[in-house]
C-alpha positions as CSV (number, residue, x, y, z in Angstrom):
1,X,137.7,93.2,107.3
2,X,136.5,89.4,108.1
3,X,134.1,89.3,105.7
4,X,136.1,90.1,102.9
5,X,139.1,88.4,103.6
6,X,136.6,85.4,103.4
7,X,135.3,86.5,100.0
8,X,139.1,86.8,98.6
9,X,139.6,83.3,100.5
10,X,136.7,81.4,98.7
11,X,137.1,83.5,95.4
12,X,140.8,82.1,95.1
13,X,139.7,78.5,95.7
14,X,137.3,78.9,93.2
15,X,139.7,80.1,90.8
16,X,141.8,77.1,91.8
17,X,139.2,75.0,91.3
18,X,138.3,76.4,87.7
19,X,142.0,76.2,86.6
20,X,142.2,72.8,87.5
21,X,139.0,71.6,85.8
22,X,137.2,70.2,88.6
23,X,134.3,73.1,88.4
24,X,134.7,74.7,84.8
25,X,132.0,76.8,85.0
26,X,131.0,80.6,85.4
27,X,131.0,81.8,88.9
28,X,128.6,84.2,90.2
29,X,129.9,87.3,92.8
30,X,130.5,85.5,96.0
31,X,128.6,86.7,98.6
32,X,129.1,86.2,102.6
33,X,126.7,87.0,105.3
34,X,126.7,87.5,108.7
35,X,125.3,84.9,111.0
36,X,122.1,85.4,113.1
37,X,122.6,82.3,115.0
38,X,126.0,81.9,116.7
39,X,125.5,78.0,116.5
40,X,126.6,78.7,112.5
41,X,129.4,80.6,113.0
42,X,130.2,84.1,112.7
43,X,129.7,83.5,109.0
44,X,128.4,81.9,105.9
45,X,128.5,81.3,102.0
46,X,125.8,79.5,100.0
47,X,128.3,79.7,96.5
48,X,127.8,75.9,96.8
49,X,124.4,76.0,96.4
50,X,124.1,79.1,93.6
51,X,126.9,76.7,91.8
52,X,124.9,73.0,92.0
53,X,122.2,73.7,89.2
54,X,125.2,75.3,86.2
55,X,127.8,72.5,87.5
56,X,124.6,69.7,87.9
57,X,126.3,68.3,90.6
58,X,125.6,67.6,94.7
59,X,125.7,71.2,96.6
60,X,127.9,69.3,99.2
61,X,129.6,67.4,97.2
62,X,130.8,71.4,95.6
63,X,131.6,72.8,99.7
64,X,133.5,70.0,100.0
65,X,135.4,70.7,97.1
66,X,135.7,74.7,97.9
67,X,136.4,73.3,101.8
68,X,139.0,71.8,100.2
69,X,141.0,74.7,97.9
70,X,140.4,77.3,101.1
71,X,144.0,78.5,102.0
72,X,144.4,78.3,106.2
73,X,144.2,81.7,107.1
74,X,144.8,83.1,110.9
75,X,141.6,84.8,111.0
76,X,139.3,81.0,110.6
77,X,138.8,79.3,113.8
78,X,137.0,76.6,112.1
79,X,134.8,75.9,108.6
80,X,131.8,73.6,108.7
81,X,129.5,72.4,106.1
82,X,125.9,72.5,106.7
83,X,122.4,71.5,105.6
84,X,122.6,71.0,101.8
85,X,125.6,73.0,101.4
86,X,126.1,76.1,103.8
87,X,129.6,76.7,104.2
88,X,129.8,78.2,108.0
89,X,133.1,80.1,109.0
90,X,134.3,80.0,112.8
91,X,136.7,83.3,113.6
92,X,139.1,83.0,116.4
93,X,138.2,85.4,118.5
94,X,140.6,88.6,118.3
95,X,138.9,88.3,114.2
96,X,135.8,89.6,116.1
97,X,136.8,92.3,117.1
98,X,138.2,94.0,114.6
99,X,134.9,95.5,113.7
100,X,134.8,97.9,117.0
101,X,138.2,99.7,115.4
102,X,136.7,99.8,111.9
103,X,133.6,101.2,113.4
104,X,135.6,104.3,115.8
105,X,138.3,104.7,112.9
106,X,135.4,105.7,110.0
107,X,132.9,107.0,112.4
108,X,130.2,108.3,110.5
109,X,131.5,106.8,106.9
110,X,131.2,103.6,108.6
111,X,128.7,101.5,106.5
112,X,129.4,103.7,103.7
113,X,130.8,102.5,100.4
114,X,132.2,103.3,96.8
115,X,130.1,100.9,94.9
116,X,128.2,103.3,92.9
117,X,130.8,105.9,92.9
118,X,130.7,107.6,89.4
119,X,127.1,107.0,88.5
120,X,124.2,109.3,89.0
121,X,120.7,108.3,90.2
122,X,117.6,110.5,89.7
123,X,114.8,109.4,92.8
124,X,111.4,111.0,91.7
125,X,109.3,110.7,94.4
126,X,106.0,112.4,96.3
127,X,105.2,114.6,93.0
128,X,101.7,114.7,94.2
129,X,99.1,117.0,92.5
130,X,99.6,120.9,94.4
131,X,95.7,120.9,94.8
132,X,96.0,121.2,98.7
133,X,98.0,120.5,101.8
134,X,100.6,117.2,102.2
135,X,98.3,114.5,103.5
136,X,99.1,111.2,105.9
137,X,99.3,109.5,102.4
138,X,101.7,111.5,100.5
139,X,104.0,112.0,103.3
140,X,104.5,108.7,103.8
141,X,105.7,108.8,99.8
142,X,107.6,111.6,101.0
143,X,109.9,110.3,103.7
144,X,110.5,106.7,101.7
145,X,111.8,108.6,98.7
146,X,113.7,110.8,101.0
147,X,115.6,107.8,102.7
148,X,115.7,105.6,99.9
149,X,117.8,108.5,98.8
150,X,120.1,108.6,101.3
151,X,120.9,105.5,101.2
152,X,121.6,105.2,97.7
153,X,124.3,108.0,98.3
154,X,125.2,105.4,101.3
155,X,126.5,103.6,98.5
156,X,128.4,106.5,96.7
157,X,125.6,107.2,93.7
158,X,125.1,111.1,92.9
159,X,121.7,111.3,94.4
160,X,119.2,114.1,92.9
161,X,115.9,113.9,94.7
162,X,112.9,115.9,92.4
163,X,109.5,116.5,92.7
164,X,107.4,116.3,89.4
165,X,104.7,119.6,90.1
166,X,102.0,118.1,88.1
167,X,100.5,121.9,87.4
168,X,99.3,121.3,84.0
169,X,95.8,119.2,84.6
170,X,92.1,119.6,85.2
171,X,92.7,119.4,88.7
172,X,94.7,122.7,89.4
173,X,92.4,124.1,87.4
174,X,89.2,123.0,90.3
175,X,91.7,124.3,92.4
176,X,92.1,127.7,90.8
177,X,88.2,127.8,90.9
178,X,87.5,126.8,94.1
179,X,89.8,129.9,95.5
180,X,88.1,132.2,93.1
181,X,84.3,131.5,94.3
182,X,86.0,131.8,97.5
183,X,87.6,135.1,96.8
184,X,84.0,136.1,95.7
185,X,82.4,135.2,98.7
186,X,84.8,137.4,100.8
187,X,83.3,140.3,98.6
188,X,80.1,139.4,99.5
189,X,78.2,137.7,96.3
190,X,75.9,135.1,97.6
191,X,77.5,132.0,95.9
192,X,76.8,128.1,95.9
193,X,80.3,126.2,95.8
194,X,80.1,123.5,93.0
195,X,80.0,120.1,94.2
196,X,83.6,119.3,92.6
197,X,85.1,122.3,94.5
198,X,87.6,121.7,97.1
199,X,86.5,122.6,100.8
200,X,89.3,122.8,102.9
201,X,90.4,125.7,105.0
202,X,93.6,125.9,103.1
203,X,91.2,127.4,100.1
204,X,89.6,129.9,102.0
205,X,93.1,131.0,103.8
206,X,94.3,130.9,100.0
207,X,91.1,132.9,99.0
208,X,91.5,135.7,101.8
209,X,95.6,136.3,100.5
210,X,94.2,136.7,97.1
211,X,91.2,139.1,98.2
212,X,94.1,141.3,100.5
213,X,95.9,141.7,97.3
214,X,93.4,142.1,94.4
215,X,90.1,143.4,96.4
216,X,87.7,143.5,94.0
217,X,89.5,143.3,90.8
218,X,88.7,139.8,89.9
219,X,84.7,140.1,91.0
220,X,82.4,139.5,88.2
221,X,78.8,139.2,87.1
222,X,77.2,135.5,88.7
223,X,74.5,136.1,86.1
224,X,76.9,135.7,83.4
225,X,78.7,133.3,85.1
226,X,76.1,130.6,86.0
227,X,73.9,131.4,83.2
228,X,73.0,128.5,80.9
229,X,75.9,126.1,82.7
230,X,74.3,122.5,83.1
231,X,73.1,121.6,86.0
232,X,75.2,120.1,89.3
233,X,74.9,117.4,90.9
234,X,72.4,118.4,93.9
235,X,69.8,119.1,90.9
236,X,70.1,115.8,89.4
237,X,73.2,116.8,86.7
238,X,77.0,115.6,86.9
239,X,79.4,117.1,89.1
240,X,82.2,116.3,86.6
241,X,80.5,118.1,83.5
242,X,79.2,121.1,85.4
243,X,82.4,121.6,87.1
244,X,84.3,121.4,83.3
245,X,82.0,124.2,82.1
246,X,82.1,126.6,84.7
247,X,85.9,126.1,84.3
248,X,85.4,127.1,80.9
249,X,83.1,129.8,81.4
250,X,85.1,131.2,84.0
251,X,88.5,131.6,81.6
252,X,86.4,133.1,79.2
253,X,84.8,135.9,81.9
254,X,88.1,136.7,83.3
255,X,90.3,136.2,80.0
256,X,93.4,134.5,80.0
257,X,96.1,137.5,81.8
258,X,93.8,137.3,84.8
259,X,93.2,133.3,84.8
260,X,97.1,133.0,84.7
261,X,97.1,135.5,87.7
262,X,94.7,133.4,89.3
263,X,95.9,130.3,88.5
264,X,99.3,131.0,89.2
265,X,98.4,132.6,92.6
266,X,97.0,129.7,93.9
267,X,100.0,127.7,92.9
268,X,102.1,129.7,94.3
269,X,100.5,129.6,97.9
270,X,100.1,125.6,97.8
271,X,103.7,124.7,96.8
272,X,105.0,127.4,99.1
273,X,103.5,125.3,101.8
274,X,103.9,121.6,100.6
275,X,107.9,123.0,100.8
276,X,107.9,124.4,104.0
277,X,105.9,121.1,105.1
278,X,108.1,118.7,103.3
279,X,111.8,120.5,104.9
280,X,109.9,120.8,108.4
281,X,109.8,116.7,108.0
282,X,113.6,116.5,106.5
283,X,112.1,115.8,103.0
284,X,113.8,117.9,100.5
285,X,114.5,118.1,97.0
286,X,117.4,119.3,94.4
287,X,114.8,120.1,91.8
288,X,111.1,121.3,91.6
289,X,110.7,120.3,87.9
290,X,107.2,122.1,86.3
291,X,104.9,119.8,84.1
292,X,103.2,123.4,83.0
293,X,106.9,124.9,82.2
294,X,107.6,121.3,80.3
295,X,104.7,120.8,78.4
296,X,105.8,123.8,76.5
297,X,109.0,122.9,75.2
298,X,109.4,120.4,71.8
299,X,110.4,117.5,74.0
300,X,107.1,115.9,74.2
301,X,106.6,116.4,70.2
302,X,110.1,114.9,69.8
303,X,109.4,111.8,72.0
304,X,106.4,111.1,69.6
305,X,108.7,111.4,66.5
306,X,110.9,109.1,67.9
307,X,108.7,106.5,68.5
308,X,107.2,107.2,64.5
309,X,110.7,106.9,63.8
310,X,111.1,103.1,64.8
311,X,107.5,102.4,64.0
312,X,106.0,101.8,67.2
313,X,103.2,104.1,65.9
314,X,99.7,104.1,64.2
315,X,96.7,105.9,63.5
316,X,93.3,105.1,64.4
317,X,90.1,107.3,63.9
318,X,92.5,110.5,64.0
319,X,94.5,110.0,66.8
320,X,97.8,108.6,67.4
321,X,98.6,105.0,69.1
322,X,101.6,103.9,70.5
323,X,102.0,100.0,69.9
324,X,102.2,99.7,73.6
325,X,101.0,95.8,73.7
326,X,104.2,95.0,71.8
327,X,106.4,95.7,75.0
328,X,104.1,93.9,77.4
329,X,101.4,96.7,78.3
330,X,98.1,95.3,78.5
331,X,96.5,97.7,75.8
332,X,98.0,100.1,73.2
333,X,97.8,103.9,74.5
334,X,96.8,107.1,72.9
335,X,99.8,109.6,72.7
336,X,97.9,112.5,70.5
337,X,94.0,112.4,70.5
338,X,92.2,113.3,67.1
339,X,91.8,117.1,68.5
340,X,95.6,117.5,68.4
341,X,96.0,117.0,72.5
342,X,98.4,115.1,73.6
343,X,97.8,112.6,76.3
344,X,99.4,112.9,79.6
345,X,101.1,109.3,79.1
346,X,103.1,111.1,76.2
347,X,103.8,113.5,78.2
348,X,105.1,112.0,81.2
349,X,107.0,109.4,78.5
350,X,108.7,112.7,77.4
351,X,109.8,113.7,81.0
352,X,111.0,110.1,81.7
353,X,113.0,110.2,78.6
354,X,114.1,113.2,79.7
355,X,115.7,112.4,82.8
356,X,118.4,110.4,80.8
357,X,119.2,113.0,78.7
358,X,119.5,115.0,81.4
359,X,122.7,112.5,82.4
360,X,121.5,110.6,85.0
361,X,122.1,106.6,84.7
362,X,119.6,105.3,86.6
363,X,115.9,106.4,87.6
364,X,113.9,105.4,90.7
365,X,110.1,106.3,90.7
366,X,108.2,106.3,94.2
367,X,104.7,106.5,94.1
368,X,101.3,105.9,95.6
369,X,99.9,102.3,95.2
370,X,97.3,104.3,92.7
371,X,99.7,103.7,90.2
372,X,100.3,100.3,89.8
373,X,98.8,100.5,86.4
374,X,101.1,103.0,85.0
375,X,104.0,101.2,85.7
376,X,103.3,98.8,82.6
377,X,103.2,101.7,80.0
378,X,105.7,103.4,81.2
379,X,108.5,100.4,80.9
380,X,106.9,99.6,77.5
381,X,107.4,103.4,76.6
382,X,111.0,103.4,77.8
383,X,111.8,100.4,75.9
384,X,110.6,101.3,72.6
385,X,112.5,104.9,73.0
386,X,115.8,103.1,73.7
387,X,116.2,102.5,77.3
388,X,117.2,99.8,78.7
389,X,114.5,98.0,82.2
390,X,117.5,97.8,84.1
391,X,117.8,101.6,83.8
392,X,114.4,102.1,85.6
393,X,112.9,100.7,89.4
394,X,109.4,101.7,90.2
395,X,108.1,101.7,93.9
396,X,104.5,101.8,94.8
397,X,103.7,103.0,98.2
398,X,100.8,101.4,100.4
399,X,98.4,103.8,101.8
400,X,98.3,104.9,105.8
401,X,95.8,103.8,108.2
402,X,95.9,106.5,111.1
403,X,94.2,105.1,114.8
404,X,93.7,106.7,117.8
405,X,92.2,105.3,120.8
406,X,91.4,101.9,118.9
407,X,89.6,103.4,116.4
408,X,90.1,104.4,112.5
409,X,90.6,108.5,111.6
410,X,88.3,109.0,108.2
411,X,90.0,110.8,106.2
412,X,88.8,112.7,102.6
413,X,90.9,115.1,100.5
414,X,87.8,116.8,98.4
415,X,85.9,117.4,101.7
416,X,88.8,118.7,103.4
417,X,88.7,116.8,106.6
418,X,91.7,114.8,105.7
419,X,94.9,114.2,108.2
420,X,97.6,117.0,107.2
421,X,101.3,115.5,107.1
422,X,101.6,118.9,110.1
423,X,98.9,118.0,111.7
424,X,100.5,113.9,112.1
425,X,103.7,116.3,112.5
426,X,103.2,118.4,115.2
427,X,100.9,115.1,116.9
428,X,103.6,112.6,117.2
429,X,106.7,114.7,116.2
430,X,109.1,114.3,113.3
431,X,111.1,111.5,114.7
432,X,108.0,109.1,115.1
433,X,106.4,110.2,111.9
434,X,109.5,109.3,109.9
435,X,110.6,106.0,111.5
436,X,106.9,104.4,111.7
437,X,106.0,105.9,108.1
438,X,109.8,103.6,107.0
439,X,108.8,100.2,109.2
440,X,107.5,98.2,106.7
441,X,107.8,97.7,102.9
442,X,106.6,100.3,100.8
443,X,104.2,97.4,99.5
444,X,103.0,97.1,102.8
445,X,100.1,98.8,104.3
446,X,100.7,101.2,107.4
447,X,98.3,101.2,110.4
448,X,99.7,104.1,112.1
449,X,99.0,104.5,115.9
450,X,99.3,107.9,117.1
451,X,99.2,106.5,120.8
452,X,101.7,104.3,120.5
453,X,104.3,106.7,118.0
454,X,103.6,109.1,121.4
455,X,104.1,107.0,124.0
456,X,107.9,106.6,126.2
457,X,108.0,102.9,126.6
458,X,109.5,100.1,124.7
459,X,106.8,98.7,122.5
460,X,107.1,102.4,120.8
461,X,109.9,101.3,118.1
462,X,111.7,104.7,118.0
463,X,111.7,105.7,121.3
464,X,113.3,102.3,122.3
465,X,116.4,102.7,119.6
466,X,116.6,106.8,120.6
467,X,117.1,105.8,124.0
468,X,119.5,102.8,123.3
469,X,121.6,106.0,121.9
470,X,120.5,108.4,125.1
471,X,121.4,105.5,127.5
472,X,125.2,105.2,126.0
473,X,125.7,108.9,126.5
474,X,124.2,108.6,130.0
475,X,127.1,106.0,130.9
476,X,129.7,108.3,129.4
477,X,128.2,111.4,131.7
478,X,128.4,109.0,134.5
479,X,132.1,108.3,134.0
480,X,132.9,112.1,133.9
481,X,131.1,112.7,136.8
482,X,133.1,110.0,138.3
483,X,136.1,111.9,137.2
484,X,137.4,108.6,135.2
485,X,138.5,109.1,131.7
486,X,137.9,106.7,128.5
487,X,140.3,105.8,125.9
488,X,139.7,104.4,122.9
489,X,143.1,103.4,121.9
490,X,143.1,102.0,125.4
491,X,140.3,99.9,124.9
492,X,140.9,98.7,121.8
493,X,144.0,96.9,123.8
494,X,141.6,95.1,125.7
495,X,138.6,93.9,123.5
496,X,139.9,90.3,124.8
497,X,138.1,91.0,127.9
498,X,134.8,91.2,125.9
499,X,133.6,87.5,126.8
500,X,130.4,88.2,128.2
501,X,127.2,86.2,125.7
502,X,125.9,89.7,125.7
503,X,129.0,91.2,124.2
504,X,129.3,88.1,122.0
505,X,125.9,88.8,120.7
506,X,126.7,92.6,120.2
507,X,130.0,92.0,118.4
508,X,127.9,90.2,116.0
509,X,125.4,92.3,115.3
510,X,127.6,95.2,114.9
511,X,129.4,92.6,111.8
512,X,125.9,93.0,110.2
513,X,125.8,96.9,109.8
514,X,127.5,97.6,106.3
515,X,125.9,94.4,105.0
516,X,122.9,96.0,105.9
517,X,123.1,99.5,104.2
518,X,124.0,97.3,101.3
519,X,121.1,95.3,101.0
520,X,118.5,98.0,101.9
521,X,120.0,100.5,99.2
522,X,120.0,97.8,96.7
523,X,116.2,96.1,97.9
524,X,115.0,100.0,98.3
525,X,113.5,99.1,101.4
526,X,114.4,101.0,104.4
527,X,112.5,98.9,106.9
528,X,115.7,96.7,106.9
529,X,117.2,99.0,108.5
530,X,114.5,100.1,111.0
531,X,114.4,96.0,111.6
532,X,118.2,96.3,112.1
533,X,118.2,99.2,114.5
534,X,115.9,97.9,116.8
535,X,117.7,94.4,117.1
536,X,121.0,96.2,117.9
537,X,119.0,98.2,120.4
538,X,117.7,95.0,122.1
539,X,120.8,93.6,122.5
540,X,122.6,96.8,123.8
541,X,119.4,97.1,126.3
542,X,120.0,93.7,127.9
543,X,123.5,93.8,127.9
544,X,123.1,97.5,130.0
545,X,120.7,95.3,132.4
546,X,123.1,92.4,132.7
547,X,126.5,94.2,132.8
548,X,128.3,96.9,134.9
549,X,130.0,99.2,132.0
550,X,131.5,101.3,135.0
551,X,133.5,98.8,136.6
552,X,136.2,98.9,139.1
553,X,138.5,96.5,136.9
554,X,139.7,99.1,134.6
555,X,141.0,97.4,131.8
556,X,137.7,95.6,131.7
557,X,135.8,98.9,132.1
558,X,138.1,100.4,128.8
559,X,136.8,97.5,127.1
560,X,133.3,97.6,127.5
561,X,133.3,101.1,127.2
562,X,134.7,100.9,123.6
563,X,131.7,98.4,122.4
564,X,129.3,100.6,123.5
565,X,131.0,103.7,121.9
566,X,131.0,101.5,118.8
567,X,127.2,101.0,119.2
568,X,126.7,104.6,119.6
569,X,128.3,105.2,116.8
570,X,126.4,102.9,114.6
571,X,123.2,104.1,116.1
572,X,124.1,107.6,115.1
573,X,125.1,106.4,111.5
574,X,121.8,104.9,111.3
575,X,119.7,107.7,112.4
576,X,121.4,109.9,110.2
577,X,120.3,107.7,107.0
578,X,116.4,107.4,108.3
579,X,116.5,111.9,109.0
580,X,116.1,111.3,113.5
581,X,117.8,112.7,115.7
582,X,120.4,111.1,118.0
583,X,119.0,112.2,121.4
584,X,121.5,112.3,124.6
585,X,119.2,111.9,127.1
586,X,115.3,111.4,127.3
């Protein structure tokens, strides 16, 4: 409430000041924050110094004037001007704690808002190739997108979270060939696996469904399937051109009804387990949106029209060029090559385009830090089709670093000894995974330490904000076993009690919770949140070392025991926004 009312109070001095012509300019949205450092007040305004460049004019000079035009309000202890212009605001203290009955009163739509009430968001995120298991990598892609999600609908937006199956390239077909020559082993042909094949168990567990259902109706001649293929890389060929022609001779030996029952076999089994893996992390989607279903409708056709239409097009040895470099990409792109094929860029242009026909106003990619060079296409792309950057925020996702002991896990996804999202899962358990995999910007590397995510002690980040929450419920056990009662309604009647630095400290911190939500939704970075959980578990953990909760003074015991209900709650409405659980005891 005290944060507002000082936004209404500076707004209308700034209107004051406008109608009077001492500062006839535009005025940006007045923001206030809350303090860190209690020295500065409870809170503070730098409108003086977003104003000094338009009004060219002393940033002090402008607080002073604002100072000034700021009606006396109950609420303001004090206002200070600071360093070039800060304008710091001094609550008397009942103001402070009106944020403990805002906090019990909306419980867990506290930190919630409106703001994008009305508008909906579509978050694309993880849409890794279905070639294998979810690794370290991509579930770290995973559980970003799925929080960035939630707290975008923090905010109010109509959140739909999809996953892009990208089932229509050369890779699920390696994949679709690796399970075969596996199949064919299981009936007992002698065969060499190409050096492009995938390795992982996964294949051969994939391999031994197929060979349960189909026995030996997909076996087949290896003289006629080897014969005349170039040679492989362990005698001296390429691994990529010997792997493309066996893919090819393979579709033409098994004909295209039993490729696609291959094929779509294999897909099957792989995104059957990347969804069970994702929900068994709290990662889920609305929409599992098929490239292969996609590619065969007109949309990707009609996005190429449409950029002919308003010339962004030429030709150029037979294929089709989209005038990319005109919108800032570095080169211009193909969009059809001169064999009729179009390129993926078209069609993942065509499936971004497609989004907003779809209704959504906004778009949020999340991605691996792989594709930092599609990220210039695809805004050029958007532009020339007719929609506006605004409309479109792309997040590239570091990569994860897993240690044990002190030393580096390798890690290789064609070899198959890669790091399975279950296998980090089941390890260090869903909580861990989730909050270390959100602890830093998605720009930032992750050095994940399984020792650490496992261990019960205070440098291990979620264990020390899970038992902040499991501490509070201890203290509420203890009362009932006491056979005292709680009332909230009574305590709020004695926050005055609250005078303790540590409850001081607390009652600030708890100010900075919706602010927060705000600012991580609107940055897309989680790890203010994380940041902010953990500092409001510090200072609940040394005000539980320095104070009696329980105490024999019972309107100072109703007191304290509202705060820390208020802290519970906010630790609960925090967790519920990063997927952990709110533990009562550990």
């Amino acid at each position: 409430m005290s944060k507002q009312h000082i936004e209404q109070l500076i707004q209308a001095a700034l209107d004051q000041l406008k109608a009077s012509g001492e500062l006839n300019i535009h005025f940006p949205r007045v923001f206030v924050e809350p303090t860190k450092d209690r020295q500065h007040g409870d809170f503070a305004t730098n409108i003086a110094l977003m104003l000094a460049k338009p009004a060219q004019r002393n940033p002090r000079d402008i607080a002073m004037l604002i100072v000034k035009h700021i009606t006396t309000s109950p609420q303001i202890r004090d206002i200070q001007i600071a360093g070039p212009g800060f304008i710091n605001f001094f609550l008397v203290a009942e103001a402070r704690y009106h944020i403990i009955a805002d906090i019990l009163s909306q419980a867990e739509n506290y930190g919630r808002s409106t703001m994008g009430k009305g508008k909906r968001v579509l978050v694309e995120f993880l849409s890794a190739n279905p070639n294998g298991p979810v690794h370290v990598g991509h579930g770290r892609i995973g559980v970003q997108g799925s929080v960035i999600s939630e707290l975008l609908a923090a905010l109010g937006y109509d959140v739909w979270r999809e996953y892009y199956v990208n089932d229509a390239g050369r890779q699920m077909d390696i994949l679709a060939a690796s399970v075969w020559l596996r199949y064919l082993v299981l009936n007992g042909e002698n065969v060499n696996l190409p050096a492009n094949a995938y390795r992982g168990d996964y294949v051969i567990d994939i391999a031994k469904a197929f060979f349960d259902e189909k026995q030996k109706q997909f076996v087949l001649s290896l003289d006629a399937l080897f014969a005349e293929l170039p040679p492989d890389e362990p005698e001296g060929g390429d691994r990529e051109i010997f792997i493309d022609a066996f893919i090819v001779r393979m579709k033409e030996l098994l004909g295209v009804d039993r490729y696609e029952i291959l094929f779509q076999f294999a897909l099957d089994n792989i995104l059957t387990d990347i969804r069970e893996d994702l929900a068994a992390t709290r990662v889920t989607f609305q929409n599992w949106f098929s490239e292969r279903e996609f590619v065969k409708s007109d949309n990707i056709d009609k996005t190429i029209e449409l950029l002919h239409s308003r010339g962004f097009t030429y030709e150029n040895e037979g294929a089709l060029w989209f005038r990319a470099t005109q919108f800032g990409d570095e080169k211009d792109r193909v969009l059809r090559r001169s064999n009729g094929i179009r390129t993926y860029f078209a069609n993942d242009l065509a499936y971004h385009l497609n989004k907003f026909e779809r209704g959504f106003d906004l778009a949020v990619d999340v991605f691996g830090a792989d594709h930092h060079g599609y990220i210039p296409r695809m805004r050029a792309g958007l532009e020339a089709s007719g929609i506006t950057p605004d409309k479109m925020t792309y997040l590239l996702v570091q990569f994860v670093t897993l240690y044990r002991g002190g030393q580096q896990i390798q890690m290789s996804t064609r070899s198959g000894s890669f790091v399975t999202l279950r296998e980090l899962r089941d390890e260090v358990g869903v909580d861990a995974t989730r909050f270390f995999y959100v602890m830093r910007k998605c720009g930032q590397h992750v050095d994940f330490d399984l020792d650490l995510a496992k261990s019960q002690s205070n440098e291990n980040p979620v264990y020390y904000i899970q038992y902040a929450h499991a501490r509070i419920c201890s203290v509420f056990r203890q009362l009932a076993e006491k056979n005292l009662t709680w009332s909230a309604s009574e305590g709020l009647k004695q926050l005055d009690r609250l005078t303790d630095q540590h409850e001081t400290q607390i009652l600030a911190t708890l100010q900075r919770y919706s602010d927060v939500i705000l600012n991580a939704a609107q940055q897309h970075e989680p790890q203010i949140l994380t940041n902010y959980l953990r500092e409001i578990a510090q200072d609940f953990h040394a005000y539980y070392n320095a104070c009696v909760f329980i105490d024999e003074d019972a309107f100072l015991r109703e007191a304290r025991l509202t705060l820390i209900s208020a802290v519970r709650q906010v630790l609960a409405n925090g967790f519920g926004i990063l997927g952990i659980s709110t533990p009562e005891s550990m």
